[in-house]
Jmol script that loads the backbone (N, CA, C; Angstrom):
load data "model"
ATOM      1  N   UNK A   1      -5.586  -6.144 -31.987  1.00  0.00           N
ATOM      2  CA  UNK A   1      -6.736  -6.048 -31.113  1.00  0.00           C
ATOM      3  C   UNK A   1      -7.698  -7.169 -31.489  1.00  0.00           C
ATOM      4  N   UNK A   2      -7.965  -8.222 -30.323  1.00  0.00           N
ATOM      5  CA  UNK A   2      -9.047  -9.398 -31.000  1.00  0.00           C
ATOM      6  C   UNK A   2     -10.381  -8.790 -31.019  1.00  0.00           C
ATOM      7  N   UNK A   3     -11.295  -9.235 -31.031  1.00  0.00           N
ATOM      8  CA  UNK A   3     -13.090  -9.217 -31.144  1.00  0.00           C
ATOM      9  C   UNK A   3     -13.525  -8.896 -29.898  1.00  0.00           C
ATOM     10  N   UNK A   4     -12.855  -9.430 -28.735  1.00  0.00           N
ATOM     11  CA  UNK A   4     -13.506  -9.354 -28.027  1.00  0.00           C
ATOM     12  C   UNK A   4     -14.063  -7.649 -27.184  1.00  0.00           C
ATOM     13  N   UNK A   5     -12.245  -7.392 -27.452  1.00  0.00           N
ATOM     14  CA  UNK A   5     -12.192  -6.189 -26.730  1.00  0.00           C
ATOM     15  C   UNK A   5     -12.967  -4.982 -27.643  1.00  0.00           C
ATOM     16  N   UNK A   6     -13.432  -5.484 -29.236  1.00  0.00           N
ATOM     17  CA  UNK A   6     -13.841  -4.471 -30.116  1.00  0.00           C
ATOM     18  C   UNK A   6     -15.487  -4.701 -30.015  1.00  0.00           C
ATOM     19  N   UNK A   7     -15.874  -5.970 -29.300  1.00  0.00           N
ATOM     20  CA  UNK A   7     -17.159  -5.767 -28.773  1.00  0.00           C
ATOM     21  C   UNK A   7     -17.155  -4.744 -27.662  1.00  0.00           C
ATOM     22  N   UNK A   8     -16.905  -4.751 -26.373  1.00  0.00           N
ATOM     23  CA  UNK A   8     -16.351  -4.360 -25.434  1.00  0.00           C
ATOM     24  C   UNK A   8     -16.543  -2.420 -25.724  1.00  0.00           C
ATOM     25  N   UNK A   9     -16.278  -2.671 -26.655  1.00  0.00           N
ATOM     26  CA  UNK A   9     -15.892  -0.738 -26.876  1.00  0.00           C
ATOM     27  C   UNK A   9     -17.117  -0.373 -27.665  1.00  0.00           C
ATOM     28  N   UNK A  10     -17.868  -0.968 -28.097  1.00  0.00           N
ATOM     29  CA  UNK A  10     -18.929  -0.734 -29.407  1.00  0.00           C
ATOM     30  C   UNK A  10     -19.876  -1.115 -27.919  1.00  0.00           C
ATOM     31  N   UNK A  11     -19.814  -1.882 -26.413  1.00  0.00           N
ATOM     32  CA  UNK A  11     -20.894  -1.849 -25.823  1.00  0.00           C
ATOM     33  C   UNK A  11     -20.899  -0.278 -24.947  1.00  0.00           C
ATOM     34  N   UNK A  12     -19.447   0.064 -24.871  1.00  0.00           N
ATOM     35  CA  UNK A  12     -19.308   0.781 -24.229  1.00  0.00           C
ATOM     36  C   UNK A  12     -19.786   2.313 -24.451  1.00  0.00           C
ATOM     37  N   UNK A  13     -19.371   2.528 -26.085  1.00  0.00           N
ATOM     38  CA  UNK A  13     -19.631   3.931 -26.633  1.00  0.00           C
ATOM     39  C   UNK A  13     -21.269   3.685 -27.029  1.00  0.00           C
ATOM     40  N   UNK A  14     -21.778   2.619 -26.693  1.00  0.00           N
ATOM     41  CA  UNK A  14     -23.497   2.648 -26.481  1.00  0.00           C
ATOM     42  C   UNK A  14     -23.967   2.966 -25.356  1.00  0.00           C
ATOM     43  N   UNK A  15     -23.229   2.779 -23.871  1.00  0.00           N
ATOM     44  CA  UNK A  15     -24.249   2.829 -22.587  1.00  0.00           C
ATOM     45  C   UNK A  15     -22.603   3.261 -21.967  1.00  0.00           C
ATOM     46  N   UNK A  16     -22.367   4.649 -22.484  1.00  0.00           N
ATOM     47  CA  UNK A  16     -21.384   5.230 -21.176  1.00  0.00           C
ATOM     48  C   UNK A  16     -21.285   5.215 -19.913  1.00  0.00           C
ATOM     49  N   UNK A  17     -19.815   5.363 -19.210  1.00  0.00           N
ATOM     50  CA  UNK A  17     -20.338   5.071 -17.541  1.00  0.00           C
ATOM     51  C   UNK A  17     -20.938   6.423 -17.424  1.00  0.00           C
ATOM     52  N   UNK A  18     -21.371   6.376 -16.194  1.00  0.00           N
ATOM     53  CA  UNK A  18     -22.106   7.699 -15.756  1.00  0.00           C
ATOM     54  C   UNK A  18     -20.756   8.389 -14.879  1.00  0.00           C
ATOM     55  N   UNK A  19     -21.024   9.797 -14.954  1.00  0.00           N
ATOM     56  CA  UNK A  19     -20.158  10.608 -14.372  1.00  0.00           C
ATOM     57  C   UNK A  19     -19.752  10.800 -13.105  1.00  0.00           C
ATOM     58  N   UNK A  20     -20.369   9.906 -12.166  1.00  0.00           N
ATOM     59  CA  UNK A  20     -20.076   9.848 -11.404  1.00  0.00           C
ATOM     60  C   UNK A  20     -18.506   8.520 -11.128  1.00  0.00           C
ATOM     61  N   UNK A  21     -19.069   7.251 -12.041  1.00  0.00           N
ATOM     62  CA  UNK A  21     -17.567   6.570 -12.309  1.00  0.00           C
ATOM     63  C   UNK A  21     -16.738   6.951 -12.972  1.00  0.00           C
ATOM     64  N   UNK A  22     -16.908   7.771 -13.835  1.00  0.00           N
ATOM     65  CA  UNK A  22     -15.480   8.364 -14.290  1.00  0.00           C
ATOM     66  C   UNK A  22     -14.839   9.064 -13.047  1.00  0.00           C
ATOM     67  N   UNK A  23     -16.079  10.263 -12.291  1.00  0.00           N
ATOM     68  CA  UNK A  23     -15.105  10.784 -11.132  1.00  0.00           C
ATOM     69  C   UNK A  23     -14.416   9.992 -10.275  1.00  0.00           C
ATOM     70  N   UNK A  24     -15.236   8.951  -9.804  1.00  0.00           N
ATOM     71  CA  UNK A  24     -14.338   7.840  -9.342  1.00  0.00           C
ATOM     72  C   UNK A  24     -13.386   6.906  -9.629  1.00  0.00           C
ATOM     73  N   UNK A  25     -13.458   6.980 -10.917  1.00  0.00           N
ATOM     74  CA  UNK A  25     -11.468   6.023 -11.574  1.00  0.00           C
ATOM     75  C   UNK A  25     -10.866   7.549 -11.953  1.00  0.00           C
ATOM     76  N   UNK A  26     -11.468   8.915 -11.980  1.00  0.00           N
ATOM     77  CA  UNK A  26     -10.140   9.590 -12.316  1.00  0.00           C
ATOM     78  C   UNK A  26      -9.350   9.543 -10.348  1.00  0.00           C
ATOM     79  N   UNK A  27     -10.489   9.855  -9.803  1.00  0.00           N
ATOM     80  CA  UNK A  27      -9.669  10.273  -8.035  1.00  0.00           C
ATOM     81  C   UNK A  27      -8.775   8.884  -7.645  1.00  0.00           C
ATOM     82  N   UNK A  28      -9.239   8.216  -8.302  1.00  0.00           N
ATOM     83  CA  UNK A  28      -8.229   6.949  -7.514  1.00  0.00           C
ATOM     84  C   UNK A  28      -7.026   6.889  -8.437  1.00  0.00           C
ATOM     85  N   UNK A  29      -7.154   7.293  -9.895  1.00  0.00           N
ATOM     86  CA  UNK A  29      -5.892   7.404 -11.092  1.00  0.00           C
ATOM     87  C   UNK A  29      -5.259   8.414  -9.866  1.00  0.00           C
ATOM     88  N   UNK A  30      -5.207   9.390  -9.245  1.00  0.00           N
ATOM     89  CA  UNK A  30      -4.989  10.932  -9.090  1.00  0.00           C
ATOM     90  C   UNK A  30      -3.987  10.270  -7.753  1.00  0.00           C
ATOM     91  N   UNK A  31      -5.226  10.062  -7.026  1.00  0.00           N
ATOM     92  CA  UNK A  31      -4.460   9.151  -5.226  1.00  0.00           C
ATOM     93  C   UNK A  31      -2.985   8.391  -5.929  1.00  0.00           C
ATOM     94  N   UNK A  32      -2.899   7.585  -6.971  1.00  0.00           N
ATOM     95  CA  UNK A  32      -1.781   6.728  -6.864  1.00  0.00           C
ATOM     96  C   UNK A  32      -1.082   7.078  -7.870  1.00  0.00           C
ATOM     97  N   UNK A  33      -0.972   8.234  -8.548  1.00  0.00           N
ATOM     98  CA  UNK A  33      -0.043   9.037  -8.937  1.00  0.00           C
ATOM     99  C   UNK A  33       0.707   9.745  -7.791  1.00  0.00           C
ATOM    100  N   UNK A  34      -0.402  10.461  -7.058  1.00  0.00           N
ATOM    101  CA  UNK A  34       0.362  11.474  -5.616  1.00  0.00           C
ATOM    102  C   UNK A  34       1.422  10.560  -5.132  1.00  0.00           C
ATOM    103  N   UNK A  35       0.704   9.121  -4.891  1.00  0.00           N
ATOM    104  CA  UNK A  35       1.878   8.611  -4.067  1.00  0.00           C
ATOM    105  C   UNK A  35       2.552   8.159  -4.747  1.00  0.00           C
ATOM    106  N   UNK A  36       2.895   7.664  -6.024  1.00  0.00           N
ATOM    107  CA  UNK A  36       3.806   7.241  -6.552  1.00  0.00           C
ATOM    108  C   UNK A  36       4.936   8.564  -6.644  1.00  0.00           C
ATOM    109  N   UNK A  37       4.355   9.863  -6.638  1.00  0.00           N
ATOM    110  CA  UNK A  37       5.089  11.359  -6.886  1.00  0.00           C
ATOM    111  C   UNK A  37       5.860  11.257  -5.502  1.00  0.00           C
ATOM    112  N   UNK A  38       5.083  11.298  -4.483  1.00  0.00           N
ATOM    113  CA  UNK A  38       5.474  11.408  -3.126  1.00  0.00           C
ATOM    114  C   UNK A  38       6.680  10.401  -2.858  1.00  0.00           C
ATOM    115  N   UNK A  39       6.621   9.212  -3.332  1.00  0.00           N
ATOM    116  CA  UNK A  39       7.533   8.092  -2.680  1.00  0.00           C
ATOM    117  C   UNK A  39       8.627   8.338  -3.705  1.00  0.00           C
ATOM    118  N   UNK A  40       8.342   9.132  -4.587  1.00  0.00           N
ATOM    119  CA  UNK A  40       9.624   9.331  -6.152  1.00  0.00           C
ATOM    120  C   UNK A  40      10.390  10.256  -5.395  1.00  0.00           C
ATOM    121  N   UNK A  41      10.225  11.083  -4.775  1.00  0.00           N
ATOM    122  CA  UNK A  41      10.394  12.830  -4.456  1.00  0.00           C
ATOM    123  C   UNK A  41      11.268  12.528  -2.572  1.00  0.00           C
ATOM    124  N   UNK A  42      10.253  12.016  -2.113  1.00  0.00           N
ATOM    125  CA  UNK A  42      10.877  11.669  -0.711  1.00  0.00           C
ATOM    126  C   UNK A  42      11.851  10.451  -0.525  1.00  0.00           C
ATOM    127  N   UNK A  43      11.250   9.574  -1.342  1.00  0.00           N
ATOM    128  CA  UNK A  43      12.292   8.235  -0.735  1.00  0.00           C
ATOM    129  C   UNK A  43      11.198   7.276   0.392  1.00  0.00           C
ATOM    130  N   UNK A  44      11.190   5.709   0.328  1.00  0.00           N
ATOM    131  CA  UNK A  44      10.518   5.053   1.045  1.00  0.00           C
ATOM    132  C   UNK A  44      11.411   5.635   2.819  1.00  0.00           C
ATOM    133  N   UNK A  45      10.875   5.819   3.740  1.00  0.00           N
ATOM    134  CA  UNK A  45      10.745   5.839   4.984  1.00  0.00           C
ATOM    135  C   UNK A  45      11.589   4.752   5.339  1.00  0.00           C
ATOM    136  N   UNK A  46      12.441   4.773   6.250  1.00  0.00           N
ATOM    137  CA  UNK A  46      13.641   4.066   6.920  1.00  0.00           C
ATOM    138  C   UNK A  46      12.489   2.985   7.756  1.00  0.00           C
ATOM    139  N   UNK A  47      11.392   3.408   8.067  1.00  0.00           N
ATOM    140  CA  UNK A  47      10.384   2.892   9.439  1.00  0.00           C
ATOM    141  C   UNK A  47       9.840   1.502   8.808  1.00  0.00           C
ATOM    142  N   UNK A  48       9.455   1.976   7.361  1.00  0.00           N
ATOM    143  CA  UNK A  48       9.323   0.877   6.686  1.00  0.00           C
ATOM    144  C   UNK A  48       9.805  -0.586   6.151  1.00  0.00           C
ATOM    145  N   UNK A  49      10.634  -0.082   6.160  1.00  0.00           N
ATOM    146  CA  UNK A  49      11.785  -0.935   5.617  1.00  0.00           C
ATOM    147  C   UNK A  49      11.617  -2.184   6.580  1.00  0.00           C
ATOM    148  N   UNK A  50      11.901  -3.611   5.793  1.00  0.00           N
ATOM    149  CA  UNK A  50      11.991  -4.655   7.060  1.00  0.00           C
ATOM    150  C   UNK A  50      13.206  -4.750   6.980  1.00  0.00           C
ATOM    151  N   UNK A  51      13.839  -5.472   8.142  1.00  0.00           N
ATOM    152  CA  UNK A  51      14.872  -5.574   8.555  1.00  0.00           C
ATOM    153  C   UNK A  51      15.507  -6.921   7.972  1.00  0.00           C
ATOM    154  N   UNK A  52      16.646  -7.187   7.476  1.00  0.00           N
ATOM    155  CA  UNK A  52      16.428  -9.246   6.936  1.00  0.00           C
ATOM    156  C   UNK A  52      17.443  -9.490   8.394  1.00  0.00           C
ATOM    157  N   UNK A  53      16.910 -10.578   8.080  1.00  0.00           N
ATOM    158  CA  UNK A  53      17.225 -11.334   8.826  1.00  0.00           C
ATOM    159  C   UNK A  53      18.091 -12.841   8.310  1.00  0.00           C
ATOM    160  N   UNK A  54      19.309 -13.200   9.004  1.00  0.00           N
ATOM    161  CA  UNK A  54      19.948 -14.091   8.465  1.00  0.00           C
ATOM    162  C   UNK A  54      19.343 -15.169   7.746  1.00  0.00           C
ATOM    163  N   UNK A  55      19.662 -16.084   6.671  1.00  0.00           N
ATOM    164  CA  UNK A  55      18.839 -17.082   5.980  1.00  0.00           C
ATOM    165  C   UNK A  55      18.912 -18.269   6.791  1.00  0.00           C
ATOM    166  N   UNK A  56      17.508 -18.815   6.804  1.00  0.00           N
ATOM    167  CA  UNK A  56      17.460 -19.605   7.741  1.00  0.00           C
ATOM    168  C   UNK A  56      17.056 -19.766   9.072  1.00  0.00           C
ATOM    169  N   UNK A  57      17.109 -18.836   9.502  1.00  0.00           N
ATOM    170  CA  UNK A  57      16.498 -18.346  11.131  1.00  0.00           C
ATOM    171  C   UNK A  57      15.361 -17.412  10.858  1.00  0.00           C
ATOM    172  N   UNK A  58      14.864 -17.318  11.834  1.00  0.00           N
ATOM    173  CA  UNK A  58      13.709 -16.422  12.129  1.00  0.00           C
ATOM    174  C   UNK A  58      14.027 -15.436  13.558  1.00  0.00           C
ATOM    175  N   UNK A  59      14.065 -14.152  12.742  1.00  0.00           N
ATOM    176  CA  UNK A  59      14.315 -13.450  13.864  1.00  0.00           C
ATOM    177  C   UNK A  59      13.429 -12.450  14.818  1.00  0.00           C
ATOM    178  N   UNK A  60      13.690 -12.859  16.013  1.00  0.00           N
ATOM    179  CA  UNK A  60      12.636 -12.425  17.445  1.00  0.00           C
ATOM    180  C   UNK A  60      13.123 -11.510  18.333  1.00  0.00           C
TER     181      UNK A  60
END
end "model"
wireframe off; spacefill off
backbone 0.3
color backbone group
């Protein structure tokens, strides 16, 4: 661990975030777990998927 990041933590455990940003990096940790669960569990969607297309052409 260099200096920098051990400043970093000594500013941090002085002027905590407020509770309202923690609620907000845990709900967004939470959102992209679900979907990482969801896309583990279901499988990406056929709709999604692009289609390839031969190398070299562009297909229309």
């Amino acid at each position: 661990m260099n200096l920098h990041w051990l400043i970093r933590a000594s500013r941090w455990a002085r002027n905590p975030p407020s509770p309202a940003r923690v609620k907000l990096v845990l709900a967004i940790i939470a959102i992209c777990m679900a979907l990482f669960i969801v896309e583990h569990v279901l499988g990406w969607p056929d709709w999604l998927t692009v289609n390839s297309t031969p190398r070299g052409r562009i297909g229309f």
